[in-house]
C-alpha positions in Angstrom: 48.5 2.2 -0.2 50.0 0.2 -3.0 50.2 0.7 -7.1 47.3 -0.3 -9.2 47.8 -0.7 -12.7 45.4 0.4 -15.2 44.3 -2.8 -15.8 43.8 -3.1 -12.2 41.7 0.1 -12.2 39.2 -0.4 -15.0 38.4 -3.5 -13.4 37.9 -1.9 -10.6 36.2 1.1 -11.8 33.8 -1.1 -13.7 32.8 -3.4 -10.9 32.2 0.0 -9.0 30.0 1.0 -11.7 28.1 -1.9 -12.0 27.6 -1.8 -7.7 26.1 1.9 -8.1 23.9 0.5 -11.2 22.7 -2.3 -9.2 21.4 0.4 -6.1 20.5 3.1 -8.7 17.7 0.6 -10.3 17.1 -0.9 -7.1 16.2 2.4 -5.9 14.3 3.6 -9.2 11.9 0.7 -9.1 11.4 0.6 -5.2 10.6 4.4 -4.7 8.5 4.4 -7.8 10.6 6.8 -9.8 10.3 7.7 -13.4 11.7 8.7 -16.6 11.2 12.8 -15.4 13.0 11.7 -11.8 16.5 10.7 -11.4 18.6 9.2 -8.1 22.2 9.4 -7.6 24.7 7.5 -5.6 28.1 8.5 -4.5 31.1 7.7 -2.2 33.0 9.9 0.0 35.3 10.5 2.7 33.7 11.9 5.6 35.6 14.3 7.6 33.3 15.2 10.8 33.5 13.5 13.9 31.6 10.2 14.6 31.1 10.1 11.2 32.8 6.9 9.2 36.0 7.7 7.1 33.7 6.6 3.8 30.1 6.7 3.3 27.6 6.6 0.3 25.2 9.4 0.0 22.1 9.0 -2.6 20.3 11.8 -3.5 16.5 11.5 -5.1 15.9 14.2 -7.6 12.0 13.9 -8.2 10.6 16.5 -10.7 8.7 19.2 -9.0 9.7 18.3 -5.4 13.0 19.2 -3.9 15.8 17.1 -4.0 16.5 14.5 -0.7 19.6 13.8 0.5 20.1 10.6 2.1 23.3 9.3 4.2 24.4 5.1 4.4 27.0 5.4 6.7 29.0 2.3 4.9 31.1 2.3 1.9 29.2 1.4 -1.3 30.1 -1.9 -1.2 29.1 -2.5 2.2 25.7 -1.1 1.6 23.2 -3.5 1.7 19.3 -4.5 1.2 18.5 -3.2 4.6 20.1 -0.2 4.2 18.0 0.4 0.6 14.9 -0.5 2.6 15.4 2.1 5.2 16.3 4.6 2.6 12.6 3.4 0.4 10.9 3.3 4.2 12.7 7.1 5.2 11.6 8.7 1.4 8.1 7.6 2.4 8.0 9.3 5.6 9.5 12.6 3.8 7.2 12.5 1.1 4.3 11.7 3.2 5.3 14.6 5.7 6.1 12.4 8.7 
């Protein structure tokens, strides 16, 4: 693994940031959510077998309900439209007791 400088980093960081924006709106407006619910999206290392070294988990926090986990077994910025669309098309089916 090599140096980054700081520079380096908050460029980095930001287009990261603006990545999990992108999903986190993407998300909001697809699965309906609103100003009482709230989604989030992280990264991280996965340590159990078969599973990917890095993989993006989004959790839906809608009031009232309990909160869903939901796994994309990519790095964030390998997730993609599909992947968003299977997550909308898998909260459905949770929320609609499938």
């Amino acid at each position: 693994m090599g140096f980054f400088t700081r520079a380096e980093l908050r460029v980095r960081d930001a287009a990261r940031s603006a990545r999990i924006a992108a999903i986190k709106a993407d998300l909001c407006e697809g699965l309906g959510l609103t100003d009482d619910d709230a989604v989030s999206v992280n990264e991280i290392a996965c340590a159990e077998a078969g599973c990917p070294d890095i993989e993006t988990v989004v959790l839906v926090m809608r009031a009232g309900e309990p909160t869903r986990a939901f796994r994309i077994r990519r790095p964030l910025d390998g997730v993609a439209p599909a992947d968003l669309a299977a997550l909308r098309a898998e909260e459905a089916d949770a929320r609609s007791g499938v």
